[in-house]
C-alpha angles and dihedrals in degrees: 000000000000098000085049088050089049099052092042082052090049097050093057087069079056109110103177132106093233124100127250084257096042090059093040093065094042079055092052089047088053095049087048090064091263099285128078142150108245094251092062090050094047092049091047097048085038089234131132130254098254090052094051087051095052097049087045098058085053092046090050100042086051086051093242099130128357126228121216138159113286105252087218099044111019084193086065131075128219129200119213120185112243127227094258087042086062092045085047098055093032091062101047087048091050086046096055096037080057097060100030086049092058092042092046088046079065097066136082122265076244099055094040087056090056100048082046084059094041089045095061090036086059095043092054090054093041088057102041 
């Protein structure tokens, strides 16, 4: 519940149009070295097809990534993140490592080793 209670906390410093979902694609394309084909960012994000889809037509028409044919499979389709899809993810990242550095600033060397401990514990669940 805590960790609910942090990311909904988190996503208030958030200043974009986009929706929670919307960033956190553009996130997952990021991390995916900003280019994927639509099925890799569907299974990261644990979404269906349609709804990558979906969330894909309003990144695109926003300019936020671009769509064109797979140079090793031209039956496939590949997402790169655009320029102004990078400036877009890098300032609401800037904007909430803003907020979580000077919160985090506020705790003990003790409790920051912990949450250093936690924070590896949860990475390692978020990615089984």
């Amino acid at each position: 519940m805590a960790v609910g209670r942090l990311n909904r906390r988190l996503r208030q410093e958030r200043q974009s149009e986009l929706s929670v979902s919307q960033l956190s694609l553009l996130g997952a394309l990021l991390l995916e070295g900003g280019r994927a084909r639509p099925s890799v960012l569907a299974a990261r994000e644990r979404v269906s097809a349609p709804s990558i889809t979906r969330a894909l037509k309003c990144l695109e028409e926003r300019d936020l990534v671009t769509r064109a044919a797979d140079p090793d499979d031209g039956r496939q389709v590949v997402v790169t993140l655009s320029d102004q899809g990078q400036q877009v993810i890098a300032e609401e990242r800037r904007r909430q490592d803003q907020w979580l550095a000077q919160r985090l600033r506020e705790l003990s060397a003790a409790e920051q080793r912990t949450l250093q401990e936690a924070a590896e514990i949860m990475r390692r669940l978020a990615e089984s």
